[in-house]
N, C-alpha and C positions, 0 to 999 in steps of 0.2 A: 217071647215078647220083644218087641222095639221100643226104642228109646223114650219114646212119647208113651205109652202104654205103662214103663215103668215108671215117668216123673211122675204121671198122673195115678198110678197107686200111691205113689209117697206123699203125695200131694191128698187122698183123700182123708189120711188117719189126721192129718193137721186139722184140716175143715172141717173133720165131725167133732174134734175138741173145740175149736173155736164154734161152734153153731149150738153145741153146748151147752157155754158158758155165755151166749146171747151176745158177744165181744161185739164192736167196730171191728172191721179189720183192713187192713191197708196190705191189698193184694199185690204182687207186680208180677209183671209178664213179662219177659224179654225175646225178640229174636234178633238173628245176625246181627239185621240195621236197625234196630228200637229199642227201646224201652217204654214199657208201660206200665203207671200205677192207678190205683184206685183206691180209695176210702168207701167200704161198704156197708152199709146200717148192722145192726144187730139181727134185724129178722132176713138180711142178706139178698133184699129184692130192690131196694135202691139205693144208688150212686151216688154219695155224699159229695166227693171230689174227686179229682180225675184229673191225669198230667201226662204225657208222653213228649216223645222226641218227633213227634212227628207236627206237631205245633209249630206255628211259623214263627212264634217268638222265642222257643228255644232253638229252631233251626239258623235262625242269626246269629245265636250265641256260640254254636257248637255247630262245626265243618261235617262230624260222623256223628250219627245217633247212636254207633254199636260198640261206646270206648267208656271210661272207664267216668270221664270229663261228662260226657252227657248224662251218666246217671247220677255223677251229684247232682246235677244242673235238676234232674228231675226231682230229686232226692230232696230237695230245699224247697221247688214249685207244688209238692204234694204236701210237704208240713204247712206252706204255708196260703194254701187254698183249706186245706182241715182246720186252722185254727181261724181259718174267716168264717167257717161253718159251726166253730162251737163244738171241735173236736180238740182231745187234747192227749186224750188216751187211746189206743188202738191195738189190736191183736197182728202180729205181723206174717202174712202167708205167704211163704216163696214160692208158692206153686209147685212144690217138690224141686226144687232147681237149687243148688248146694250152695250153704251161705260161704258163699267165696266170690271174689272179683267184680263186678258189675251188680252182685245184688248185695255184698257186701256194701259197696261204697253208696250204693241207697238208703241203706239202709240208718248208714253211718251220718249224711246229711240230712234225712229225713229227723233223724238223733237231737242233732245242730240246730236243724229247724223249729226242734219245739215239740214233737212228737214225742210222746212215752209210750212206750213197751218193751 
């Protein structure tokens, strides 16, 4: 198996617990140059809130989208689009990607933001 083959088995035992329990969950995706989060309903077919680096208003803020700075940047812009939506609580999926570095610090301002889980 390749790398992507195994995030994404690590990635599936999270999602059938969380699809389970009927959860929000507040997805993120990352590559090299991005980050990307989501806020996804319970029954997991539509898009609550949605933030990334690739937004022209966080691309003013932040020079690189793939540091450590733009994931708080998103980490703060996803708690606080969720809590304009009437989210407050949320299931948190790394997408199998190891809570360290970049998904950590999303995680940590998403935290800051307002978000619980």
């Amino acid at each position: 198996m390749n790398k992507k083959e195994t995030r994404l088995r690590r990635a599936r035992k999270t999602r059938a617990k969380i699809a389970e329990l009927k959860a929000v969950r507040l997805t993120v995706f990352r590559t090299n140059c991005h980050m990307y989060a989501q806020v996804i309903s319970g029954c997991g077919s539509v898009v609550l809130a949605a933030a990334s680096t690739v937004e022209p208003a966080v691309r003013a803020q932040v020079a690189n989208g793939g540091n450590k700075q733009a994931a708080e940047v998103v980490g703060k812009l996803i708690a606080e689009r969720a809590k304009a939506a009437g989210i407050e609580t949320v299931a948190f999926d790394r997408s199998g990607f190891l809570y360290h570095g970049r998904v950590k610090t999303l995680a940590e301002a998403a935290r800051e933001g307002g978000l619980k889980f």
